[in-house]
C-alpha positions in Angstrom: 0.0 0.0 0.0 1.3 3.2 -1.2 1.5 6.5 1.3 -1.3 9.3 0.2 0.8 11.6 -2.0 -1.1 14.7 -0.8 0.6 16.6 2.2 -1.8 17.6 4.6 -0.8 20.5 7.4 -3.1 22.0 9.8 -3.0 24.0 12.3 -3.6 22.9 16.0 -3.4 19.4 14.8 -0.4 16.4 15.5 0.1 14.8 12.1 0.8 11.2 12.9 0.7 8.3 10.3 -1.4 6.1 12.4 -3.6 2.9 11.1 -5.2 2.1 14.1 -5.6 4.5 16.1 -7.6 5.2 19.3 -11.1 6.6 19.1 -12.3 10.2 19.4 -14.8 11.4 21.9 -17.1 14.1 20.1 -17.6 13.0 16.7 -20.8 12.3 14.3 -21.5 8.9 12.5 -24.0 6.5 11.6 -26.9 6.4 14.0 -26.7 9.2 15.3 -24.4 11.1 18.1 -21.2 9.9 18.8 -20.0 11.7 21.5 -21.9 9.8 24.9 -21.2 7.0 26.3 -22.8 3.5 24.9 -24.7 3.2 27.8 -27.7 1.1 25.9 -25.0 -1.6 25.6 -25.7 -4.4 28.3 -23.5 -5.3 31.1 -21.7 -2.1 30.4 -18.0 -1.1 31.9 -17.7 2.4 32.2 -18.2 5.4 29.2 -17.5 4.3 25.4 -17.3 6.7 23.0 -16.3 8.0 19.6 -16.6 5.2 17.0 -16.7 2.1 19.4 -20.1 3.7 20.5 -22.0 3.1 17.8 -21.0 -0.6 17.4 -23.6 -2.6 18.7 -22.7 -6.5 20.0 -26.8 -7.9 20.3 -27.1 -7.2 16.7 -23.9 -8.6 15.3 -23.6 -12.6 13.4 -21.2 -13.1 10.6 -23.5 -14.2 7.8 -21.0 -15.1 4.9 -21.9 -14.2 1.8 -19.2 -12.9 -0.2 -19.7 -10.0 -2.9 -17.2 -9.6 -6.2 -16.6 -6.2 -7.2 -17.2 -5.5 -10.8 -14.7 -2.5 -11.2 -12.0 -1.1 -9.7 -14.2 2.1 -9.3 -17.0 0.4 -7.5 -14.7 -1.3 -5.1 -12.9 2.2 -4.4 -16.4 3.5 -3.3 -16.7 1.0 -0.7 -13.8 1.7 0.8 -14.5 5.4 0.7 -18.1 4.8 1.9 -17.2 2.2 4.6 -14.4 4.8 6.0 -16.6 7.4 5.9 -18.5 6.2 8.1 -16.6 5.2 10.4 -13.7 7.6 10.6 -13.1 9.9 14.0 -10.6 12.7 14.9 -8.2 9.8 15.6 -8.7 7.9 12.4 -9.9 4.4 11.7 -10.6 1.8 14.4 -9.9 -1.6 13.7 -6.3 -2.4 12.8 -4.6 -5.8 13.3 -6.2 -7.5 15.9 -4.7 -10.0 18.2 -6.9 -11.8 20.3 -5.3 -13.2 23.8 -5.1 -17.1 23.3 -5.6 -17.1 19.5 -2.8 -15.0 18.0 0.6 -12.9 20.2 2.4 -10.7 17.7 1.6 -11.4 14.5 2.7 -14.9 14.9 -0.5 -17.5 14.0 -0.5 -19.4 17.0 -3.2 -21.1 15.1 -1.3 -22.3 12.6 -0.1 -25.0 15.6 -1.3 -28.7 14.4 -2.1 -30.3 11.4 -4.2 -33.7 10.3 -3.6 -35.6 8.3 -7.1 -36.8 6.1 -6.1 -40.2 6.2 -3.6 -42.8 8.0 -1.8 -43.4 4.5 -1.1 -39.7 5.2 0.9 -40.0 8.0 4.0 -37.9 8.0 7.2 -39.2 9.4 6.8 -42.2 7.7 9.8 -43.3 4.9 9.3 -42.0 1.6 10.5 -43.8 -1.0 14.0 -43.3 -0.8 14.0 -44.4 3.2 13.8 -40.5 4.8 11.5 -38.5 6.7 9.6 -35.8 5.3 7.7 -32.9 7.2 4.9 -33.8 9.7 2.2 -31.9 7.2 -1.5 -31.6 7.7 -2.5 -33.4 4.2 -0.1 -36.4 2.2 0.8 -34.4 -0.8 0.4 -30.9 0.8 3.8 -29.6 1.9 4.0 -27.2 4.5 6.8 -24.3 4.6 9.2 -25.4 8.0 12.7 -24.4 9.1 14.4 -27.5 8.4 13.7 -30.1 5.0 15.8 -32.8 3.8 16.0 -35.1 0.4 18.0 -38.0 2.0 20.6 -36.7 0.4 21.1 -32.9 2.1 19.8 -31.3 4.7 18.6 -27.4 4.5 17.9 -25.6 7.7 17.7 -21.8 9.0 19.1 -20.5 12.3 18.9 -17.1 13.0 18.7 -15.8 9.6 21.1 -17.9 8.0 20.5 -20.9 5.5 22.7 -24.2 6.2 23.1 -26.3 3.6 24.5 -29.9 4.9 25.7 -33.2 3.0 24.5 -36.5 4.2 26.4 -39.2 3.5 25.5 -42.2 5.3 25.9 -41.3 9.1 28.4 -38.4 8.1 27.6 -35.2 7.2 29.7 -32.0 6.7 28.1 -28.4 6.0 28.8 -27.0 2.4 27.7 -23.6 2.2 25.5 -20.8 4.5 23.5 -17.7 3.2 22.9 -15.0 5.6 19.1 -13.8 4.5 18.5 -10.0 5.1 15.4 -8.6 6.2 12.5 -10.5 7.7 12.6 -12.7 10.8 10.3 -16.2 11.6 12.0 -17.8 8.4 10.4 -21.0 6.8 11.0 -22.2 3.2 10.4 -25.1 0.5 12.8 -26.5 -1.8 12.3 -28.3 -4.9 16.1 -29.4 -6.8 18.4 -26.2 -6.9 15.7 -24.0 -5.7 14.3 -23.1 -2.2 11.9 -20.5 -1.4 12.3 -18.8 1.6 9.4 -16.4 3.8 10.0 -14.6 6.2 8.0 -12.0 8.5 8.8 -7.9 8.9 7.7 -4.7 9.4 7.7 -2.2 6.6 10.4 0.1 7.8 12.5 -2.6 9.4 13.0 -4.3 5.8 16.1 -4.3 4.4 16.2 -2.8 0.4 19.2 -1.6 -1.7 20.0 1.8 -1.5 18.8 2.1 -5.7 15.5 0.5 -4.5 14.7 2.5 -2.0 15.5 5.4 -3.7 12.6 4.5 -6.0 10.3 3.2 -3.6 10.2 3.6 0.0 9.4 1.0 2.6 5.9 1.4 4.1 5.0 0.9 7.9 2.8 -1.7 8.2 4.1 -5.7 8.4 5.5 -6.9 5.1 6.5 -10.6 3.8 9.2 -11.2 2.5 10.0 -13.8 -0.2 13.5 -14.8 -1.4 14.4 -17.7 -4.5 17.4 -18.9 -3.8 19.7 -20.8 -6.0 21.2 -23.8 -4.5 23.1 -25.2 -7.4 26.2 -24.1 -5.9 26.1 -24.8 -1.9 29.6 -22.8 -1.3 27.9 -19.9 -2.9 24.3 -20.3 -2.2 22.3 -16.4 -3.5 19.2 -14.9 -3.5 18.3 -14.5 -6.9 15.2 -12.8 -6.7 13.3 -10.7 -3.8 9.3 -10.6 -3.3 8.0 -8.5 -1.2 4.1 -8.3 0.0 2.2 -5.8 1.8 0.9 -7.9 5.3 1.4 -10.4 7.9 2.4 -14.3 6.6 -0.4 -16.1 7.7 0.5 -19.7 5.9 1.5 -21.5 2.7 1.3 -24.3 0.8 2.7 -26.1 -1.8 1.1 -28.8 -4.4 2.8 -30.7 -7.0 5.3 -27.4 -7.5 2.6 -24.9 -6.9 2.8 -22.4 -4.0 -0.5 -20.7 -2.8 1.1 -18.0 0.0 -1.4 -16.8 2.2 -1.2 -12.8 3.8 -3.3 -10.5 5.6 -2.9 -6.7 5.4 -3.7 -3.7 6.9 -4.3 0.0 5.1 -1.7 1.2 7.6 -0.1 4.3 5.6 -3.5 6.3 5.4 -1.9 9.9 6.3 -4.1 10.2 9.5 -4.1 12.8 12.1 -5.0 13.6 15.5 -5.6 16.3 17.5 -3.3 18.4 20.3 -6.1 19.3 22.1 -10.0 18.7 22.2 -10.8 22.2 20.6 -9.2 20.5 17.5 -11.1 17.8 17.0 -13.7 19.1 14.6 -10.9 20.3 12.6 -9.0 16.1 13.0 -12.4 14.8 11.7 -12.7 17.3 9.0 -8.9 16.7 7.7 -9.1 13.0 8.2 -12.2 12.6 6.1 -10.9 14.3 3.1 -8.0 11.6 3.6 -10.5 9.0 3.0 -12.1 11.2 0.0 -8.5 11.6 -1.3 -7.5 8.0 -0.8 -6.8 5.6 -4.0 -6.8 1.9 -4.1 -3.3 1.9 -3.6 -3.7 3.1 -0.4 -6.0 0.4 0.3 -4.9 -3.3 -0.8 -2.0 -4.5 -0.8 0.8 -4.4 -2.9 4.3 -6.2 -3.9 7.5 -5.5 -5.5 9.6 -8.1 -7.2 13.4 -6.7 -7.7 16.6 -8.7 -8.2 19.5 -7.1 -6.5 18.8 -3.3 -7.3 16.7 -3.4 -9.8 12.8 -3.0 -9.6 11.4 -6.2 -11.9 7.3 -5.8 -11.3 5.2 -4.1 -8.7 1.9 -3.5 -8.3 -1.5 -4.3 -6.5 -1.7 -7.9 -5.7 -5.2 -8.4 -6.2 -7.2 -8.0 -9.4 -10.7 -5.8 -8.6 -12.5 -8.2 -10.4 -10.7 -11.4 -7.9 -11.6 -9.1 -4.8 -14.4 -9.9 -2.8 -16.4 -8.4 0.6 -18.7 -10.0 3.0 -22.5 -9.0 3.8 -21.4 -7.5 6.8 -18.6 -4.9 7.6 -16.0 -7.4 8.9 -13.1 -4.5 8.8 -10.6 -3.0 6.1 -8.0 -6.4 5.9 -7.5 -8.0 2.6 -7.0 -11.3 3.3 -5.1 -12.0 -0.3 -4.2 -16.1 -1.6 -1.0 -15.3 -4.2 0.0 -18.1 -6.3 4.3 -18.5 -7.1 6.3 -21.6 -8.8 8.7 -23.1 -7.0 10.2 -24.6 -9.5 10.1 -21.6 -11.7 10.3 -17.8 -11.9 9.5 -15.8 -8.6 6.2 -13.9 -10.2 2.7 -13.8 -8.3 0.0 -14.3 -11.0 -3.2 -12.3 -9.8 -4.3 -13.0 -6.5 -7.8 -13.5 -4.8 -8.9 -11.6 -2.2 -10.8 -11.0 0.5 -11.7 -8.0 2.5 -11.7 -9.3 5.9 -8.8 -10.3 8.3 -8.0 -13.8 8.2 -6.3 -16.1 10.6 -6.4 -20.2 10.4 -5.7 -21.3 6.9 -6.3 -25.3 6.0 -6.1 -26.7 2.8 -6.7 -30.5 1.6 -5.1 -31.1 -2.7 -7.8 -29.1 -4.5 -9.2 -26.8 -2.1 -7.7 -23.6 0.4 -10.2 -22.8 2.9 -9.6 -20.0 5.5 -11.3 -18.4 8.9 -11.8 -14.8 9.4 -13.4 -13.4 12.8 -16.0 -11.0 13.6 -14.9 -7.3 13.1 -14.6 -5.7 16.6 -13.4 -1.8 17.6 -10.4 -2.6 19.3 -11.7 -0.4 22.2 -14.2 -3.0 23.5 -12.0 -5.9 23.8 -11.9 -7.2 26.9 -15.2 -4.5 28.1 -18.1 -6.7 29.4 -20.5 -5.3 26.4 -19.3 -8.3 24.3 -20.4 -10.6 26.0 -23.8 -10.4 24.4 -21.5 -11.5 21.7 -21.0 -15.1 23.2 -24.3 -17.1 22.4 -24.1 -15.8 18.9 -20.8 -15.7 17.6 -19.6 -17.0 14.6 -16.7 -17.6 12.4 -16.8 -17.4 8.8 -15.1 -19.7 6.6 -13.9 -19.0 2.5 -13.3 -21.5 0.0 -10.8 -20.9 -2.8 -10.0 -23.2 -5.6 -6.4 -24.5 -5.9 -7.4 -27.6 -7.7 -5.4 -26.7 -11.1 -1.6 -24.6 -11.1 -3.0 -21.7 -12.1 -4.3 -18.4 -9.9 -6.6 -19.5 -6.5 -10.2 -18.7 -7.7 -12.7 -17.8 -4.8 -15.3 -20.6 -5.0 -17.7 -20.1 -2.0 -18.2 -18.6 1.8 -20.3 -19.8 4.9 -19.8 -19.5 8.8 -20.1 -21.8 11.7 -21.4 -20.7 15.2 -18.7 -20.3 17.5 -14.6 -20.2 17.2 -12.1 -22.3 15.6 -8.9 -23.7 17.5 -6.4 -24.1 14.8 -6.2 -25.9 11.5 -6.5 -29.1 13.5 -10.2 -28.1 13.6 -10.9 -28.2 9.9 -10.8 -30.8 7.3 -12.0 -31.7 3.6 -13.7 -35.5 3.1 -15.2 -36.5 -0.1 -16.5 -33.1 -0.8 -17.7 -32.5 2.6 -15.6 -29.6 4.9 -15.7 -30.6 8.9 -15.2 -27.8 10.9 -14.5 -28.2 15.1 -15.9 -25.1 17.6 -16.3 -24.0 20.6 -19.5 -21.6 21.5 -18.7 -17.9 22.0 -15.7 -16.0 20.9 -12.2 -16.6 20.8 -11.2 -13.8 23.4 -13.5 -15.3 26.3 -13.7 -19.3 27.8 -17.5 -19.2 29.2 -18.1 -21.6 31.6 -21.5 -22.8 30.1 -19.5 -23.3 26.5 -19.7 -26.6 24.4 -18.5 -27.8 21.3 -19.6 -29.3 17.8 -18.7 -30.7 14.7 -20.9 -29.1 11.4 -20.7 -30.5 8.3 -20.5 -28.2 5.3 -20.8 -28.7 1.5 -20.6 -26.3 -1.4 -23.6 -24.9 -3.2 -23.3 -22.5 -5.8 -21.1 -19.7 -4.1 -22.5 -21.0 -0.5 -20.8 -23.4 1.9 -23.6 -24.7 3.3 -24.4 -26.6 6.6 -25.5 -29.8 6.1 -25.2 -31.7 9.3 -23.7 -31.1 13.1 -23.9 -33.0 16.3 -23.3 -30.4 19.2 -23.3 -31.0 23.4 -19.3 -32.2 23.2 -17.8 -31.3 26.6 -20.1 -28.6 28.6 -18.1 -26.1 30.0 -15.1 -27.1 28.2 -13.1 -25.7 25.5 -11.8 -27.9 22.0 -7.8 -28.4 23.0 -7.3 -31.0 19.6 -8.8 -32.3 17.0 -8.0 -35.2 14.8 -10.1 -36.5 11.5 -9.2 -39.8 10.1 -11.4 -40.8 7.1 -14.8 -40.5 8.1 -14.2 -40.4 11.9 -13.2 -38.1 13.5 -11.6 -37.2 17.0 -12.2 -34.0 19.2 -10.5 -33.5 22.9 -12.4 -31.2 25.3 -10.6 -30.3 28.8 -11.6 -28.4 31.6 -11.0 -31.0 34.7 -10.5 -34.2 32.7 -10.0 -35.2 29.0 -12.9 -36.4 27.4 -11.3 -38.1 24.1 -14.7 -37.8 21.7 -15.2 -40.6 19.0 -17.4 -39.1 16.3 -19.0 -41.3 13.2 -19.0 -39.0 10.4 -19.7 -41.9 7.5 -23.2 -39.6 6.9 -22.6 -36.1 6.7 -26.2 -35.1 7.1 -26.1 -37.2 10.9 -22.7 -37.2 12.1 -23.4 -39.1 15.6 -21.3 -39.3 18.9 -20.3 -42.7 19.0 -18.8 -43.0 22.5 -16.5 -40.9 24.9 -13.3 -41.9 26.9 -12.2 -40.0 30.2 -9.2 -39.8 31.6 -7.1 -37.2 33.5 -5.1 -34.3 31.9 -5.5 -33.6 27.8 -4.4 -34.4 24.5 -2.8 -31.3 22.5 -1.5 -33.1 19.7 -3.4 -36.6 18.3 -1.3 -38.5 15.5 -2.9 -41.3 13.7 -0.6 -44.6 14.2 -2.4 -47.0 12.0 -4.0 -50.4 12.7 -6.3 -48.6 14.4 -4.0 -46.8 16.7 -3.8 -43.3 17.7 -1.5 -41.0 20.0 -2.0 -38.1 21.7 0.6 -35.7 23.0 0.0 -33.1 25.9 -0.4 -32.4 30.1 -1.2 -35.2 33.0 -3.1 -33.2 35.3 -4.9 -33.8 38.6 -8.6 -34.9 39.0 -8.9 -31.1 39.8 -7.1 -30.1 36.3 -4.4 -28.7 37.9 -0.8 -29.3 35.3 1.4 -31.3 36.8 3.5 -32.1 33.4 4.0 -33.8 30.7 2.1 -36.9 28.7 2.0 -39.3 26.1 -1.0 -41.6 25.4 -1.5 -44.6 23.3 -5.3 -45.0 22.2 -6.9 -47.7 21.0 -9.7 -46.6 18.5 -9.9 -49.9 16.3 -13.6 -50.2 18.1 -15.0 -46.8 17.6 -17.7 -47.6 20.2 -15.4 -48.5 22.7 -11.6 -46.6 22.8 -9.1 -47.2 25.5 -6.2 -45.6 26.7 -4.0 -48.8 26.2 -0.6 -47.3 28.1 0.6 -44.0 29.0 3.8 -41.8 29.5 4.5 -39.1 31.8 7.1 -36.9 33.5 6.5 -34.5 35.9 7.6 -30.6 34.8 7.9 -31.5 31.9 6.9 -29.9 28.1 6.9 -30.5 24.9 6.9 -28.1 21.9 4.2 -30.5 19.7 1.6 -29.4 22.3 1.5 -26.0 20.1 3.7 -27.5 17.0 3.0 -30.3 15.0 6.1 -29.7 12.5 8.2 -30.4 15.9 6.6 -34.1 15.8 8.2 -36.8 14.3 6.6 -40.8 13.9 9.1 -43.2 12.0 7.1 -45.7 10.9 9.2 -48.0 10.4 10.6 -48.6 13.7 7.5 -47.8 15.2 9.8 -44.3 16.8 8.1 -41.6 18.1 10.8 -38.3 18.8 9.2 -35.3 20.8 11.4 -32.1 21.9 11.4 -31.8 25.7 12.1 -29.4 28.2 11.9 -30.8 31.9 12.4 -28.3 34.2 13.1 -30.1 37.6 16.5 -31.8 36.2 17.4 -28.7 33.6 17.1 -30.8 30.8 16.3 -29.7 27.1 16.7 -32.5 24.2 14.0 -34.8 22.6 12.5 -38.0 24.1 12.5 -40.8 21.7 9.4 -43.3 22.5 8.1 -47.0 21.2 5.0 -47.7 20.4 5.9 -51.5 19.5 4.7 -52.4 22.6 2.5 -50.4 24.5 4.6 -47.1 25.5 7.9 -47.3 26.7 11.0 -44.7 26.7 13.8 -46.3 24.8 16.1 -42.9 25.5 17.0 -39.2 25.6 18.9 -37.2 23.3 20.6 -34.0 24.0 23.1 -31.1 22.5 26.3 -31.6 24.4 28.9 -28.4 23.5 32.3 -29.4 23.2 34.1 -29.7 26.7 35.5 -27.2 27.6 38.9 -26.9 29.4 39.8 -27.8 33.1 37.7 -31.4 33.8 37.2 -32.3 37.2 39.3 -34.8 39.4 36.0 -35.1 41.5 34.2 -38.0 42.2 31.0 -38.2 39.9 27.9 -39.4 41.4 25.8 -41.6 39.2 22.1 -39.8 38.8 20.4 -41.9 36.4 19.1 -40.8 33.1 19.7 -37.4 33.8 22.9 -36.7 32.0 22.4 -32.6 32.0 22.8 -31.8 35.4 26.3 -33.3 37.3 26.6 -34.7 41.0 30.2 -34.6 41.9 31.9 -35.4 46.1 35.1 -33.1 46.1 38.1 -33.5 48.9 40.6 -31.1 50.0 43.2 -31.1 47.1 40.8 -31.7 44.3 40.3 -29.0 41.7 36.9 -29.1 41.7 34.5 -27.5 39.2 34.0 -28.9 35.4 34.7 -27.4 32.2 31.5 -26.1 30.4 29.5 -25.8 33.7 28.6 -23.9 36.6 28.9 -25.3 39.8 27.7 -24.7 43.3 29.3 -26.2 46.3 27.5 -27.4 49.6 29.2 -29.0 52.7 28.8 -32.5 54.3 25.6 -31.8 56.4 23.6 -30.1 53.3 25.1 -32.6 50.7 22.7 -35.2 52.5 19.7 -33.6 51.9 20.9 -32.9 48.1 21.9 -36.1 47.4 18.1 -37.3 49.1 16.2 -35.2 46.1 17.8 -36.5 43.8 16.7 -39.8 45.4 20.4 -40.5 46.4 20.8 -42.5 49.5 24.2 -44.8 49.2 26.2 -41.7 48.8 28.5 -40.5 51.8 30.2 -37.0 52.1 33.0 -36.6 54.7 33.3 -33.9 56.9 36.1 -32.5 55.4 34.2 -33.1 51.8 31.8 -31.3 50.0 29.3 -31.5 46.9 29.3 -29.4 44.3 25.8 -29.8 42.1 26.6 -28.4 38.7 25.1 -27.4 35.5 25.8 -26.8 32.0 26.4 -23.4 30.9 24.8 -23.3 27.3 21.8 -24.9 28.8 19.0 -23.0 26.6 21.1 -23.1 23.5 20.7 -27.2 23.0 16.9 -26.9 22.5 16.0 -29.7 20.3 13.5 -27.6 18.2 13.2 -30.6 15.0 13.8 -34.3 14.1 13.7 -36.0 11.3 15.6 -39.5 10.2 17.6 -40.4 7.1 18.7 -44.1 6.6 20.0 -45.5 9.6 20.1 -42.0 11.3 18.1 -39.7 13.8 19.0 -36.5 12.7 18.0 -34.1 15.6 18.4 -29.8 15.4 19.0 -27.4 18.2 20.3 -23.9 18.2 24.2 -25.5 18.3 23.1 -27.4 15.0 22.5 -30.8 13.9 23.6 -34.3 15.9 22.9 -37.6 14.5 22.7 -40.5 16.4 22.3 -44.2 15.6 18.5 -45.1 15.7 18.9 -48.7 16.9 21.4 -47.3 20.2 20.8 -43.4 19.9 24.8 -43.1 20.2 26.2 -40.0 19.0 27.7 -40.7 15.2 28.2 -37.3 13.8 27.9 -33.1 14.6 27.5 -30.4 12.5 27.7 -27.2 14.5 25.6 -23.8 12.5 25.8 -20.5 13.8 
């Protein structure tokens, strides 16, 4: 979106380029007055005024129904009339919105599972060269991570910088690195000698060649960035081409070479102003309306710029007016944009579609992109009591877009489901059907009278359209995952215990509960196993539903009617990143291997836990980031602690050196050493008088954070912020390092 060229000074007023701005207090707009408080709004907090007081929750259901625009002059008018009528002394309400336990920061926190559509979609399991790929939502859907491999080379980005490793066997030696400027939150795909790379930033804060932006300034709203790389040469790995998007990444995916990139923007460069005093607000509203008036389309959707090195290839808006669309109701000024790229040829988006509404949870089976936008709130009332006459009528509404072919997305259809959506988890495509998971009420509030349902939806003409639901899953709880597999699917509720809910959905018009499993703590994460098998990955918690830590559960769902929790895994304090990352999972199939990243607080450990599922549950081992030793070992006694090898138990006498090189250690005398040694569940261990024990840990811990797995051949290849380890996957003993960074 392109800055306003007009330059607009006033008197008595602070010019300030602001795209969401706080709202005004004396001002005139639709209904009527603006200037009093909202005090027909029930359950009311205190004074609202300005635009948020004419916004009225009891009257407000998203009821999908898209609109195309027939010109580019008609859809300039509905900006214009839309901002009109909504605009203040302080400018437009309604910028990015981030709800609290949806979306922090721009990063989708939704985008924080996948499911697969059927068990011969599992990921993790060996492709046909005997390597692991990315644990993705849909077989034959890719999803963008930080880390992919061939079987032959493994690619991965740490702090800005692209790796590129060569696997030989359990060897491996790293050929080449690429620093990548601008952007943060990279993830990438690669296809031969190519790799596309996105990454996240703010408009001012990306990085351009002095030529480029001598020609074309960097706006101030969040950009995404896109870089081809050429990896034909891994010594001298470049970015051949630069794409750069007005909005926040929301998600990508790729199909048989074709990239469908997904971004929400934000008309954030609209010249606003505000006023230095309250005499000048009359004159704010009065300047900021003939912004509006003055406004192009530019200023509205979002844009891109192509340029290699220094030079400006394309740019332009990224949606075509005839591929942009807007729903019945006002549901805000995003444009929630689906571009199109080739990964395995030029960097150039052919016309996008678009949608003028912020979206948030993006899911998409081989043929069909389907996204979420939320109702459009003023951010002045979230979190005010007024909304919550929004709870027994909210709604989500959901857009279809049609990827089938390698051309352009085309918008195919729109519909809404009462309630909110957890993640991408809660979504899924079936034999023409869409199943959608929610939750009564909004996203920003956990009622405790809230339940959950399953509805059904199919296509008709530019409608989706529901055509079956079973509801009453888990009263008073909230969805915390959701698995479909085939025409069943799974849904976990939690509030005190885990109800695991088995759900026939063979008829779409009568999708029945078929039977419900309790047990204590949740399920954040459910993988299909196969053989009528599936695992779910979360918290143990007490018949209360207080935390206590981590837990791993083996289901048996081969009788629908009747599942079981057939063995279970657990360690107190302890976490795993799958809980809110499924491209942190990793199931080898072939040795039945399940690899989660841990963290366990109590012993200081951070690695991965690798787990069986041959029989029952069991914990075969741990794997962790050692640094290399540092100098000046110990001449200490070492205390033998069991499996955890982080933290170090050492008896020192007078004359010993003491201390160990790459850790920090405390010492305690003989008559604390006792109870020390007793928490650790020591007992056999004696400390002299004149000895003491010194308890030490390592010093990088933090920096060995197993953040992925995956396995190639023989070899569990794990990554941390020190770099890649492989280890054997019959023993887990180390067999190679590779340090990045």
């Amino acid at each position: 979106m392109r800055r306003l060229s007009t330059a607009i000074a006033v008197l008595g007023l602070l010019v300030a380029a602001c795209g969401s701005q706080g709202a005004g207090t004396s001002t005139t707009g639709p209904g009527g007055p603006v200037g009093t408080a909202a005090t027909g709004l029930p359950g009311g907090t205190g004074p609202i005024t300005g635009i948020a007081s004419t916004f009225d929750p009891s009257r407000v259901r998203f009821e999908a129904a898209l609109q195309r625009f027939d010109s580019c002059d008609a859809l300039l008018a509905y900006f214009h009339a839309e901002a009109l009528a909504r605009v203040g002394p302080y400018g437009l309400s309604g910028g990015p919105r981030y709800w609290p336990g949806a979306w922090l920061g721009g990063v989708d926190m939704a985008e924080s599972g996948a499911v697969p559509t059927t068990a011969a979609g599992m990921t993790g399991a060996p492709s046909g060269d005997g390597h692991s790929t990315t644990n993705v939502q849909v077989a034959g859907v890719d999803e963008p991570d930080t880390i992919k491999t061939d079987g032959r080379r493994i690619l991965t980005i740490l702090n800005g910088t692209l790796y590129y490793v060569e696997v030989e066997g359990a060897s491996a030696r790293l050929a080449g690195r690429l620093s990548l400027e601008g952007g943060w939150d990279h993830r990438f795909f690669m296809s031969g000698d190519r790799a596309l790379v996105f990454s996240s930033g703010e408009g001012y804060a990306v990085a351009y060649p002095e030529a480029v932006t001598a020609v074309l300034p960097p706006t101030s709203g969040p950009a995404t960035l896109v870089h081809e790389v050429d990896l034909s040469n891994p010594a001298q790995m470049r970015v051949v081409r630069t794409l750069r998007l007005d909005g926040r990444f929301l998600s990508a995916r790729e199909i048989d070479g074709t990239v469908r990139l997904v971004v929400s923007s934000y008309p954030s460069d609209l010249p606003f102003v505000y006023p230095s005093s309250p005499a000048a607000e009359a004159l704010a509203l009065e300047t900021n309306r003939r912004v509006i008036e003055e406004s192009k389309l530019e200023d509205w959707l979002p844009s891109y710029v192509l340029f290699a090195g220094t030079e400006i290839m394309e740019q332009g808006l990224l949606a075509d007016c005839e591929q942009t669309h807007r729903p019945a109701e006002f549901a805000g000024f995003d444009t929630l944009s689906v571009a199109t790229l080739d990964l395995g040829g030029r960097l150039d988006p052919s016309s996008a579609a678009a949608v003028i509404a912020q979206g948030e949870t993006v899911y998409a089976s081989a043929e069909r992109l389907y996204v979420a936008t939320n109702v459009w709130v003023p951010p002045e009332l979230v979190g005010d009591a007024r909304l919550a006459v929004m709870e027994e009528d909210y709604s989500t509404a959901l857009h279809a877009f049609d990827i089938s072919g390698d051309g352009p997305a085309r918008y195919l259809a729109s519909g809404s489901v009462d309630g909110h959506l957890l993640n991408q988890f809660s979504m899924d495509e079936y034999r023409g059907h869409l199943r959608v998971a929610t939750t009564d009420g909004s996203p920003w509030n956990a009622a405790s009278t809230s339940e959950s349902a399953v509805s059904v939806l199919a296509v008709r003409g530019d409608r989706l359209v529901q055509v079956g639901r079973v509801g009453d899953l888990g009263k008073g709880e909230s969805i915390y995952s959701v698995r479909f597999v085939g025409p069943t699917g799974y849904v976990v509720t939690f509030r005190q215990t885990d109800p695991l809910y088995v759900i026939d959905l063979r008829d779409a018009s009568t999708p029945r509960v078929v039977s419900e499993l309790k047990i204590t703590g949740y399920s954040a994460y459910l993988h299909p196993l196969g053989e009528g098998r599936l695992l779910g990955v979360g918290r143990e918690a007490t018949e209360e539903g207080q935390v206590t830590g981590s837990k791993v559960t083996l289901f048996d769902v081969s009788d629908p009617a009747s599942p079981r929790a057939v063995d279970t895994w657990t360690l107190a304090d302890g976490y795993s990143d799958v809980e809110y990352d499924h491209l942190a999972f990793l199931y080898w199939a072939a040795e039945e291997m399940v690899v989660l990243p841990l963290q366990d607080w109590a012993h200081n450990f951070a690695g991965a836990v690798v787990l069986k599922t041959d029989d029952g549950l069991r914990e075969v081992g741990r794997v962790r980031h050692d640094p290399e030793p540092a100098a000046g070992g110990s001449d200490c006694r070492p205390v033998e602690i069991g499996m955890d090898k982080e933290i170090v138990l050492q008896v020192c006498e007078p004359g010993d050196m003491g201390g160990r090189g790459g850790y920090s250690c405390e010492a305690y005398p003989s008559d604390v050493a006792a109870e020390i040694l007793r928490g650790y569940g020591i007992g056999e261990v004696e400390v002299g008088a004149d000895e003491w024990l010194e308890q030490c840990w390592p010093t990088y811990y933090g920096s060995a954070q197993i953040t992925r797995s995956l396995v190639i051949g023989d070899t569990l290849w794990t990554l941390s912020w020190m770099g890649l380890q492989g280890n054997g996957v019959d023993d887990l003993e180390v067999v190679a390092r590779v340090l990045l960074g």
